[in-house]
C-alpha positions as CSV (number, residue, x, y, z in Angstrom):
1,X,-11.9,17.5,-0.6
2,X,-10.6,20.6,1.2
3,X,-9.5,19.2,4.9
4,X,-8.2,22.6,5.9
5,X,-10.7,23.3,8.1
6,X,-11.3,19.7,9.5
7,X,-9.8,18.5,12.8
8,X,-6.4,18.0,12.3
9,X,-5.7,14.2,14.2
10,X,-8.4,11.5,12.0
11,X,-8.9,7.8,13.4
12,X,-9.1,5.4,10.6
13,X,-9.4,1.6,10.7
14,X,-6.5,1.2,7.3
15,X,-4.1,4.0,6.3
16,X,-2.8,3.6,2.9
17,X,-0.1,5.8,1.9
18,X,0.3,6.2,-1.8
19,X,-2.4,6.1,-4.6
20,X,-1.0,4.1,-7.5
21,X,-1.7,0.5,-8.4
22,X,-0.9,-0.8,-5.0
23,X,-2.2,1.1,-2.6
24,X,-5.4,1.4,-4.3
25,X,-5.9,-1.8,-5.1
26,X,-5.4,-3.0,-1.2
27,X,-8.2,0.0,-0.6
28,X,-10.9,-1.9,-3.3
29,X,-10.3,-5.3,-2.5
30,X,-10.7,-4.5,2.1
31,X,-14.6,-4.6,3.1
32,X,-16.1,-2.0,2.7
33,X,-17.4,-1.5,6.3
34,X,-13.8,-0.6,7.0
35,X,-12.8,3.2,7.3
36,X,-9.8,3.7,4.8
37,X,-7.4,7.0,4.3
38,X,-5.6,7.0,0.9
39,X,-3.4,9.6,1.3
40,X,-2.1,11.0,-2.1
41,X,1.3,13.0,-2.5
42,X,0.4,15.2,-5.3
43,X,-3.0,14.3,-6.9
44,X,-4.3,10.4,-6.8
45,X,-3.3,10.0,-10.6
46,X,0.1,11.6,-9.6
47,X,2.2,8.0,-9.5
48,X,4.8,5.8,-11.3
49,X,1.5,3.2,-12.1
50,X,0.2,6.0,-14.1
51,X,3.1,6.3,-16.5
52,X,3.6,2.4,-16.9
53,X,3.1,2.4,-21.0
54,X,4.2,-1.4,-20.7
55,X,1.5,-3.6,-19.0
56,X,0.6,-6.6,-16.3
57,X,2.6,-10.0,-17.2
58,X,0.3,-13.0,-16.5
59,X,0.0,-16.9,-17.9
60,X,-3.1,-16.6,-19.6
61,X,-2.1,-17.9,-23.2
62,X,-2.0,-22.0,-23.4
63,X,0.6,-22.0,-25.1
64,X,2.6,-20.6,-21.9
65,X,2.8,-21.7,-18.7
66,X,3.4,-20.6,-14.8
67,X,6.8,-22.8,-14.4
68,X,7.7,-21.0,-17.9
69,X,7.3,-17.7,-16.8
70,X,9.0,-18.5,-13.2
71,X,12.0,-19.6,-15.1
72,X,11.8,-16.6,-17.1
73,X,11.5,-14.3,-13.7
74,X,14.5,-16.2,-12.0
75,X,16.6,-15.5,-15.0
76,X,16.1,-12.2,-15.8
77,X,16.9,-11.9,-11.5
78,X,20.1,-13.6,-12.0
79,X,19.0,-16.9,-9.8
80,X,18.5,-14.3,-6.6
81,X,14.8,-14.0,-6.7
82,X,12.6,-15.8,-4.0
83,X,11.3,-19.3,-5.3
84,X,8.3,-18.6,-2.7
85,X,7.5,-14.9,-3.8
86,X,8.1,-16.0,-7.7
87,X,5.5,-18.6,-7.3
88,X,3.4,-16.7,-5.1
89,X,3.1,-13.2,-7.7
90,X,3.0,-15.3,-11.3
91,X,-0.1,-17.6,-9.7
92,X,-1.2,-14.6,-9.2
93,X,-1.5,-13.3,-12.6
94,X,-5.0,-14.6,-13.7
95,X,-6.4,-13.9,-10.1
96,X,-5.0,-10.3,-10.6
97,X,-6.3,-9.5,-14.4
98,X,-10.1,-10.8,-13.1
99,X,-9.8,-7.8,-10.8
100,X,-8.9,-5.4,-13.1
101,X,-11.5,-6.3,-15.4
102,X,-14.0,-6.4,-12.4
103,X,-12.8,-2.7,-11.6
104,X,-13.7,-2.1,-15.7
105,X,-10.0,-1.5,-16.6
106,X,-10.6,-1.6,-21.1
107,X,-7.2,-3.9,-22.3
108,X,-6.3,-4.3,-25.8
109,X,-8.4,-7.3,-27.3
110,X,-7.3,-8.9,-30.2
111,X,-9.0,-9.9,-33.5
112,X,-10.8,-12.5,-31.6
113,X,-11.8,-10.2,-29.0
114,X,-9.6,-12.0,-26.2
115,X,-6.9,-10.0,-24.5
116,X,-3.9,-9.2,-26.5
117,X,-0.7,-10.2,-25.7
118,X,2.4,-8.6,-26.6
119,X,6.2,-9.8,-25.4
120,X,9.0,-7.6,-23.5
121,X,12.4,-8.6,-22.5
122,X,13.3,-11.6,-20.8
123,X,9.9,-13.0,-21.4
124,X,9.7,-16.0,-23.6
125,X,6.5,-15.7,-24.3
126,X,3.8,-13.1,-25.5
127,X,2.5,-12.7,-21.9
128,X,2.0,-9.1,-21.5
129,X,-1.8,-7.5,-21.4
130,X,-2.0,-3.9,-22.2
131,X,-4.1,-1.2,-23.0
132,X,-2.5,-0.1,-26.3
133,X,1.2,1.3,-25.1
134,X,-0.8,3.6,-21.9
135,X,-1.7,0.3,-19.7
136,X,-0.5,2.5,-16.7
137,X,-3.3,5.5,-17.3
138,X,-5.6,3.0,-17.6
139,X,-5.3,1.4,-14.6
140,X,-4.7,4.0,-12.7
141,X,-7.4,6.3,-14.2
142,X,-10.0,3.1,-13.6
143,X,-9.3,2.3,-9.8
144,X,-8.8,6.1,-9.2
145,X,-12.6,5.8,-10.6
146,X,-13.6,3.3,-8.6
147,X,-12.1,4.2,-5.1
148,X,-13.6,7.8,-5.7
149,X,-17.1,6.0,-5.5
150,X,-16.8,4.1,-2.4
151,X,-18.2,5.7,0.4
152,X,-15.7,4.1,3.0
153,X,-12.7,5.7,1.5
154,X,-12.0,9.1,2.6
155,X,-8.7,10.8,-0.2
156,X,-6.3,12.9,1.2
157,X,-4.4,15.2,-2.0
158,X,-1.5,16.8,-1.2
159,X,-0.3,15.4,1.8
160,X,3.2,14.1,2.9
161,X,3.6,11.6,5.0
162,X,6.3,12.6,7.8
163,X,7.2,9.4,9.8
164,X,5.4,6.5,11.4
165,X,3.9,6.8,15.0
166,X,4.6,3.0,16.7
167,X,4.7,2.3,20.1
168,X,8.5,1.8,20.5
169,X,8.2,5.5,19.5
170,X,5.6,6.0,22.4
171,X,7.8,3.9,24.5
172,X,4.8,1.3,25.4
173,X,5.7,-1.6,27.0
174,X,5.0,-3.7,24.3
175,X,6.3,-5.3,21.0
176,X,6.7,-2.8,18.2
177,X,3.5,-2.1,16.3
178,X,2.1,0.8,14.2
179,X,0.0,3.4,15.6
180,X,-0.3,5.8,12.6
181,X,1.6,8.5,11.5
182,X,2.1,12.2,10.7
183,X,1.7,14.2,7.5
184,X,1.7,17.7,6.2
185,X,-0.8,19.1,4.3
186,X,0.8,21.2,2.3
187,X,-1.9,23.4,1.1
188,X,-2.2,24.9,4.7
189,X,0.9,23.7,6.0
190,X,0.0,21.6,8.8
191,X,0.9,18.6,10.2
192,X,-2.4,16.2,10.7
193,X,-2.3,13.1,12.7
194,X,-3.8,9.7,11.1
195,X,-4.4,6.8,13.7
196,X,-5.3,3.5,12.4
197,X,-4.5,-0.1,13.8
198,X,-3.0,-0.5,10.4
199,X,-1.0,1.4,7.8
200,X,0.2,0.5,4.4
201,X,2.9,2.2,2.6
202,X,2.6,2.2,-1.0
203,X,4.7,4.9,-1.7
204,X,6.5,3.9,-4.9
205,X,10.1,3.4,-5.4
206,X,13.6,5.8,-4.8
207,X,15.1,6.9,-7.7
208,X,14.5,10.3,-7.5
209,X,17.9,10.1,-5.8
210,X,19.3,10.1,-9.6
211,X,20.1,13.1,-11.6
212,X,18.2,11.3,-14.6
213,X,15.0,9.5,-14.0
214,X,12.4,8.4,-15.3
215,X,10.2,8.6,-12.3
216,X,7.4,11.2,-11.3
217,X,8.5,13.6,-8.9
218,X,6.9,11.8,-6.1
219,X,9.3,8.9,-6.1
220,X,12.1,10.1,-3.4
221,X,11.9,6.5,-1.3
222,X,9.2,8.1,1.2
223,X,8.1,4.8,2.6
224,X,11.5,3.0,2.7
225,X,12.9,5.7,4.9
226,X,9.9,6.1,7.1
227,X,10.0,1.9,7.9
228,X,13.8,1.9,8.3
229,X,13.5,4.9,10.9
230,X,10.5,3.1,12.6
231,X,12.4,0.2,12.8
232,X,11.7,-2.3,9.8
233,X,14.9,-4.0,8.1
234,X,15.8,-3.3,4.2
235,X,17.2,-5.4,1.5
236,X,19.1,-5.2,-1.8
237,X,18.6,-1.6,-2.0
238,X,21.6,-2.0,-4.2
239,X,19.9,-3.1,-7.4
240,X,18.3,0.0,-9.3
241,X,16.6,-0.9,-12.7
242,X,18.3,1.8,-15.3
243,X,15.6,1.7,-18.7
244,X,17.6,1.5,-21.2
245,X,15.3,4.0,-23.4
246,X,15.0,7.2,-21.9
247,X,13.9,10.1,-24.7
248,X,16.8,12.1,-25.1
249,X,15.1,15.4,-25.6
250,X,15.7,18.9,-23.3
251,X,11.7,19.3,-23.4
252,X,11.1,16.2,-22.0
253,X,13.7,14.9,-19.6
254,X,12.1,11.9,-18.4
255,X,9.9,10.9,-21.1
256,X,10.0,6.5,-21.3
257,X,10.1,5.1,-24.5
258,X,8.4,1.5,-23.7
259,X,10.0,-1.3,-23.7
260,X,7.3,-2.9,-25.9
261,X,8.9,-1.0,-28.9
262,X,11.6,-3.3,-28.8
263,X,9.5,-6.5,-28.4
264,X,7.7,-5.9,-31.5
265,X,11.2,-5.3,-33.3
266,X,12.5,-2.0,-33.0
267,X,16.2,-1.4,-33.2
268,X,19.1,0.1,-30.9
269,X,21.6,2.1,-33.5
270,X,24.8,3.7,-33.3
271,X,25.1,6.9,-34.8
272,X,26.2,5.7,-37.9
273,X,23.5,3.0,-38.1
274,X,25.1,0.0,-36.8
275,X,22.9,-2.7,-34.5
276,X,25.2,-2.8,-31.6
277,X,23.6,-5.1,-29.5
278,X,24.4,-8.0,-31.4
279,X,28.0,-7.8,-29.6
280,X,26.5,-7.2,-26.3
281,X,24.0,-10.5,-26.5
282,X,22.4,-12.6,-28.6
283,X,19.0,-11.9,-27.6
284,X,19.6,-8.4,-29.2
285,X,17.6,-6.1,-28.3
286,X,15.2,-8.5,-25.9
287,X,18.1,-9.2,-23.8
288,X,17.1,-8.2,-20.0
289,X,16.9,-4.2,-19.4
290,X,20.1,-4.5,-17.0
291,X,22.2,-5.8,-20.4
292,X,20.8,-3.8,-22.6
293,X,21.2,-0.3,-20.0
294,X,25.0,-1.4,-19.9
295,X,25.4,-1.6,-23.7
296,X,23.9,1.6,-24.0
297,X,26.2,3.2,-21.6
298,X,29.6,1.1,-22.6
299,X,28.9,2.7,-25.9
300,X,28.2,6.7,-24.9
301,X,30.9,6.3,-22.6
302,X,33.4,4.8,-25.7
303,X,32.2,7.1,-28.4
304,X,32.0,10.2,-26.4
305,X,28.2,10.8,-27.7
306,X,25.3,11.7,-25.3
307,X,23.0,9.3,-26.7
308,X,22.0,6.3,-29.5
309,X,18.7,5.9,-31.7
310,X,15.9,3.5,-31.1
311,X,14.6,2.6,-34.9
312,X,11.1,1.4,-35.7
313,X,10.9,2.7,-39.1
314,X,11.5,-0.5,-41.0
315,X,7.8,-1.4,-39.7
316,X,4.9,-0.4,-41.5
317,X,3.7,3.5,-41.0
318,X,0.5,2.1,-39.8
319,X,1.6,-1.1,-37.6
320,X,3.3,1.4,-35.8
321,X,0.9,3.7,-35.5
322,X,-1.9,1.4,-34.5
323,X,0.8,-0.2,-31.5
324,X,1.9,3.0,-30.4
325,X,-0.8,5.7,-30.3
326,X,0.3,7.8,-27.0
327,X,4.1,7.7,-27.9
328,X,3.3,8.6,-32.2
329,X,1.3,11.5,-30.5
330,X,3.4,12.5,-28.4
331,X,6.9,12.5,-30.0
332,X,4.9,14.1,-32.8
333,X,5.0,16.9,-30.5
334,X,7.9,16.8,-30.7
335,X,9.1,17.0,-34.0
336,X,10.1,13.6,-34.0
337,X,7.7,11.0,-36.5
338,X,8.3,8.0,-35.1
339,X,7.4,6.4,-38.5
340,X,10.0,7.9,-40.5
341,X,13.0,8.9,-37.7
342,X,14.9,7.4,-35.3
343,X,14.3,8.2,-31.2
344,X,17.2,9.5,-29.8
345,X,17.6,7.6,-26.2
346,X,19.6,7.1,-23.1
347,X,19.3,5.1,-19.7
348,X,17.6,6.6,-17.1
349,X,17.0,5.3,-13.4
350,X,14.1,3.5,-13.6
351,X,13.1,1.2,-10.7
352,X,13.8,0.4,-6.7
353,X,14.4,-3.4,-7.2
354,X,14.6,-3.7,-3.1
355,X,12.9,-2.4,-0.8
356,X,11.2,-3.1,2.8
357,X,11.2,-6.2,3.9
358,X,8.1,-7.7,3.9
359,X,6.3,-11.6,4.3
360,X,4.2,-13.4,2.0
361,X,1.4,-11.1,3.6
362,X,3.0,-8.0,3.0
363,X,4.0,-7.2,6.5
364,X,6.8,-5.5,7.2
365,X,8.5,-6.8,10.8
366,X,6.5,-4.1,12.6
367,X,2.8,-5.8,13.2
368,X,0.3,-3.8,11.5
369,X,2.5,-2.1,9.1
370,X,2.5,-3.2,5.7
371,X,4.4,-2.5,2.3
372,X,3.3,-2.8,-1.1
373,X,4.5,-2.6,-4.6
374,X,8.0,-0.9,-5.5
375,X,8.0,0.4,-2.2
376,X,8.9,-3.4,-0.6
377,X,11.0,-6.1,-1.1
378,X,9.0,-9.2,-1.7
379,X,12.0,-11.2,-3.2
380,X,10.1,-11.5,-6.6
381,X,12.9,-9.4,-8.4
382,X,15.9,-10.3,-7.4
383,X,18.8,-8.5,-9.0
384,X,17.1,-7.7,-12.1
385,X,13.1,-6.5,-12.3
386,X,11.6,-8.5,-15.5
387,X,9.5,-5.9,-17.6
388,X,6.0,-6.3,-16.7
389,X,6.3,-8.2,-13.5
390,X,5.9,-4.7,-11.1
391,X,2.2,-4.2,-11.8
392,X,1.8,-7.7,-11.2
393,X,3.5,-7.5,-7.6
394,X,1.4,-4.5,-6.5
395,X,-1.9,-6.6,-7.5
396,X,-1.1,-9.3,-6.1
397,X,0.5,-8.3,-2.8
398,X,-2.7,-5.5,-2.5
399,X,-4.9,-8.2,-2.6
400,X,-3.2,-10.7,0.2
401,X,-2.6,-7.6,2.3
402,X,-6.4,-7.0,2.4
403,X,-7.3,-10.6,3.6
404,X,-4.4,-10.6,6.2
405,X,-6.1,-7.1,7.1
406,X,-9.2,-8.3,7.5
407,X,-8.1,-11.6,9.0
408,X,-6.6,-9.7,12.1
409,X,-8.9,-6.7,12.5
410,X,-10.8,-6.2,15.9
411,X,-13.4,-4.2,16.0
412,X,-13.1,-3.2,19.5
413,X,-9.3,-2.1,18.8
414,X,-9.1,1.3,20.5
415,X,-5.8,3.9,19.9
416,X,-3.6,4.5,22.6
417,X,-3.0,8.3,23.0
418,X,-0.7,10.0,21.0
419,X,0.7,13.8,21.2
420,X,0.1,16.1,19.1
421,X,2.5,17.1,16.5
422,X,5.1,19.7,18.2
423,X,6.8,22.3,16.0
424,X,7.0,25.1,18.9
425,X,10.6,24.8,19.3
426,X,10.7,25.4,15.1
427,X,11.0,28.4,13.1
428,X,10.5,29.1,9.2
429,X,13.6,28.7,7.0
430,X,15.3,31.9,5.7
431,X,17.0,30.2,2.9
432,X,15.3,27.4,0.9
433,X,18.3,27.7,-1.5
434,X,20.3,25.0,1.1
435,X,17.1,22.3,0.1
436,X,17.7,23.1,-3.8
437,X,21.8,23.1,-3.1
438,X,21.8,19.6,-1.4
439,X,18.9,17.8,-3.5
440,X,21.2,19.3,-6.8
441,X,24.6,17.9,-5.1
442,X,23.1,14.6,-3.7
443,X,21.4,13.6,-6.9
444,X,24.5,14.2,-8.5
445,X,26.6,12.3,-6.4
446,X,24.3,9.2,-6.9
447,X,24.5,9.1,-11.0
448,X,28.2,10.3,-11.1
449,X,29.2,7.6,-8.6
450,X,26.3,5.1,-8.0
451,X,25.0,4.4,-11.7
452,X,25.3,1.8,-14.2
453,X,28.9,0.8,-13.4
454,X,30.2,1.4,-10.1
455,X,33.5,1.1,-8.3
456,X,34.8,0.7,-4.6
457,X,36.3,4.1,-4.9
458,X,33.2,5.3,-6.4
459,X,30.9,3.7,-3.6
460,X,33.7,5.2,-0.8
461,X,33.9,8.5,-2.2
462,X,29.3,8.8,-2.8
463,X,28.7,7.4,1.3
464,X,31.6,10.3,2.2
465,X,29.4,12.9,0.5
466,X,26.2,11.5,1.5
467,X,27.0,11.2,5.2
468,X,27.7,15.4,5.1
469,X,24.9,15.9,3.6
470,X,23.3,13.8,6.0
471,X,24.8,15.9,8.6
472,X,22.9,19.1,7.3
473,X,19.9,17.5,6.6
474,X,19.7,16.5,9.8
475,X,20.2,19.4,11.5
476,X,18.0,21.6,9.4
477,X,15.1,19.3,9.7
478,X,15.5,19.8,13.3
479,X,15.9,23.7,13.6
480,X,13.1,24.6,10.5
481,X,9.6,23.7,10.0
482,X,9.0,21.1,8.1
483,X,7.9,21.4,3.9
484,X,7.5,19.3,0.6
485,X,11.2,19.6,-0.1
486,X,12.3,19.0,3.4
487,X,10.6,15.9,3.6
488,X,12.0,14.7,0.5
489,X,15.4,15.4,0.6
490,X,15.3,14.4,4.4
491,X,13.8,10.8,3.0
492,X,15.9,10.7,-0.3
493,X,19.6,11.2,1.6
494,X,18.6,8.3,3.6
495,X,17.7,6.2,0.8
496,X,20.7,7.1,-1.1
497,X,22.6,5.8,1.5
498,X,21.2,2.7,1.8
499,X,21.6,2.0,-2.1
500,X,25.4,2.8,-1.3
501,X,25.6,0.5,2.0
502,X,24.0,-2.5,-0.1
503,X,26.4,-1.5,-2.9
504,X,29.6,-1.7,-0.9
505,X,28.0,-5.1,0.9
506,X,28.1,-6.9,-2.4
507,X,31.5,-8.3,-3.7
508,X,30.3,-9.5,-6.7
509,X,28.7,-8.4,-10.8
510,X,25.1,-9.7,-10.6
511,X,22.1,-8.3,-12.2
512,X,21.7,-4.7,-12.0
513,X,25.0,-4.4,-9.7
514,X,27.8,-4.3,-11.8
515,X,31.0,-3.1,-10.6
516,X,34.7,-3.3,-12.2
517,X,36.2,-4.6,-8.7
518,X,34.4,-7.9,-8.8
519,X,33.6,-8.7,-12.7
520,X,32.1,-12.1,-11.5
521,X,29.2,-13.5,-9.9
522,X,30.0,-15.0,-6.2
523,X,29.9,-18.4,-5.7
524,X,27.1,-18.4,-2.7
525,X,23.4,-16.3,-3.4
526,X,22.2,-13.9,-0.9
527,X,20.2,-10.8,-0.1
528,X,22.0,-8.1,1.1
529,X,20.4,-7.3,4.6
530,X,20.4,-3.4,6.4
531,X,19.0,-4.2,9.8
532,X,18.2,-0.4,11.8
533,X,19.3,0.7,14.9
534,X,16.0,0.0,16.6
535,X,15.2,-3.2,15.2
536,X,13.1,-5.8,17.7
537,X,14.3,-9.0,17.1
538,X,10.3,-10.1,18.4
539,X,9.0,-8.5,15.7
540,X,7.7,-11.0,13.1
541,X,10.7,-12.6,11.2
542,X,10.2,-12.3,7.8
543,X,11.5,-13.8,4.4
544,X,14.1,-15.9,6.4
């Protein structure tokens, strides 16, 4: 829909911001009297649910069992996970797969034409639905379907949200709440307002902020910057999911190879064929992805190679084939035949692990604001995400979002008046080469010194940088008018340094933290809290 010529402040009764599996599934499951803005990035197929090859984890075999696959959650998150969110997301699971098939989402069925199963690590059971090894496009292709058909939902492409628009902001005289908020449109390059009583950010997850990644573009921590800066708390922003199999390959630099490939047997070499996890774990190659990311990199780092080989071709040409469809085609491509040679793979940052903080209803401790999937922190994943459990979270978190939504909506709720967007005291850049510059030095600093082993020195030496950078961010957001990149690097600098914050919070090795300082776990578990400048302390207390 071309909105360029359209007025350019919308009232809405839901803002979603975001357009993968949780943002559109909050938008399908709200009634559909209300008036809902999805507001889309890049294009609505544009996000990380897209690219999940994986699947959904969810009890559904009776052989397994939902205090089985809590266990399994709370180990894989090294004991730091939230017993309440845990329970909350895996009873969730059957709930969640209904609505999937409702929306007409086509899953792998097996021989006896019941959903197929397959296993990833950290799960002790075969728990994972899938549609072949492309569950993500699936998913993401079906709701973008079904949301595209309902009348009440009106899709914004291409634009980037800016910042909230709350009442503290307004300086009412009344606890903090959301009012809305502003967002470029980048194809005509101006900044719309969108007021709604509520707004959901679904924004996806931060680790743009690495060099290597294995994220879309769109992933630069959008929604956890704009909540901080509105005034919502953070927590352990300091555990980042590295996959441990990243194609190694300059034509496709953040190509996943799924962890699935490893779950039905494949094999992590050296370059001179030995099976090195075995000295890492004795779960091998199903050991939890934080393990098997720091094997990976313990042995590059010791052998001085850039990468090691994932090896399936023990397994039958056409097992493989049959499991593995999209990646076979597409390594194919590549000159690499996944049936006959090994993949050549490193770690690459992978997944936010924390996030905003948020209740069991998904709000955030600014009434009416909401955030969903990798872009909050429930306290389902601990210090450690298990494979599979992500696209769980953004179902079932969508879904309760909706009925507390619905539960508090007023239909005589009328919006308080809110300027205009002001960029009169703004002129153009002349040099978008400072953008490219800092983005190049700050994504840098974050794998160099932030990454899969870290150090106090390390940590010191990344918050130095990042605060200069910080600096000139700053002042060139204030003195240029705002763009894509801007907006990005403006959110991603932030971001960056909470991850470092958290980092240098946590005296201890647990889960996706590991640092040489403090080998050992701490005796006491906790969250590691960042609490804004303009927090309300009676603004709903949440996950205390």
């Amino acid at each position: 829909m071309d909105m360029s010529n359209l007025n350019t402040t919308h009232q809405f009764d839901v803002i979603i911001v975001g357009s993968g599996g949780a943002g559109l599934s909050l938008a399908l499951s709200l009634p559909q009297h209300f008036k809902i803005a999805v507001l889309a990035k890049s294009t609505l197929t544009e996000a990380s649910t897209f690219y999940a090859q994986g699947g959904v984890a969810a009890v559904l075999d009776e052989t397994d069992s939902i205090e089985q696959h809590i266990d399994d959650t709370m180990i894989a998150g090294a004991h730091l996970c939230e017993m309440d969110a845990v329970k909350q997301t895996v009873e969730g699971g059957k709930p969640s797969v209904d609505f999937l098939l409702r929306q007409g989402v086509q899953f792998t069925l097996d021989e006896q034409e019941q959903l197929h199963l397959t296993r990833e690590g950290g799960h002790s059971q075969r728990r994972i639905i899938h549609a072949a090894d492309a569950t993500g496009r699936a998913i993401s292709t079906t709701l973008v379907q079904r949301v595209q058909e309902q009348q009440n939902i009106t899709i914004f492409e291409n634009f980037i949200a800016i910042d909230l628009i709350t009442s503290q902001k307004l300086g009412l005289n009344e606890s903090n709440r959301t009012l809305g908020l502003y967002a470029l449109d980048e194809k005509t390059q101006k900044v719309h307002s969108f007021l709604a009583p509520f707004t959901a950010l679904a924004c996806g997850g931060a680790m743009k902020a690495y060099l290597y990644t294995s994220n879309p573009d769109i992933a630069t921590g959008d929604g956890m910057a704009m909540a901080y800066r509105a005034g919502c708390r953070v927590a352990n922003m300091e555990f980042n999911q590295f996959h441990p199999t990243c194609l190694y390959h300059p034509q496709a630099r953040s190509f996943l190879i799924t962890e699935a490939m490893r779950g039905e047997g494949a094999y992590l070499r050296l370059p001179d064929g030995e099976r090195f996890m075995l000295r890492f774990d004795e779960r091998a190659e199903l050991a939890p992805r934080d393990i098997v990311a720091r094997a990976i990199d313990y042995e590059i780092k010791r052998l001085g190679i850039r990468h090691v080989w994932l090896d399936i071709t023990h397994k039958p040409a056409e097992f493989v084939k049959e499991h593995f469809p999209t990646l076979y085609a597409r390594l194919l491509e590549l000159g690499i035949d996944i049936t006959t040679d090994m993949i050549p793979v490193v770690p690459a940052a992978h997944y936010t692990c924390g996030g905003v903080m948020v209740d069991e209803h998904s709000q955030t401790d600014i009434a009416g604001l909401y955030a969903i999937g990798e872009t909050s922190y429930t306290g389902l994943h601990g210090a450690n995400r298990m494979a599979s459990n992500s696209l769980l979270e953004c179902f079932v978190y969508g879904m309760v979002a909706a009925k507390h939504i619905e539960a508090h909506y007023t239909a005589d709720y009328s919006s308080p008046d809110v300027p205009a967007w002001d960029d009169s005291q703004v002129t153009n850049p002349d040099e978008d080469v400072v953008i490219l510059q800092n983005w190049d030095e700050l994504r840098a600093t974050m794998w160099n010194y932030v990454g899969i082993v870290r150090t106090t020195k390390r940590l010191e030496r990344a918050l130095h940088r990042i605060e200069m950078l910080k600096r000139e961010i700053t002042e060139y957001y204030q003195d240029y008018q705002v763009s894509k990149n801007l907006i990005e690097l403006r959110n991603l600098v932030l971001v960056s340094e909470m991850i470092v914050r958290c980092a240098m919070q946590r005296k201890e090795s647990r889960g996706l933290h590991f640092t040489l300082d403090y080998p050992e776990l701490a005796p006491e578990l906790r969250k590691t809290v960042l609490i804004p400048p303009n927090f309300q302390v009676e603004t709903p207390l949440v996950n205390e």
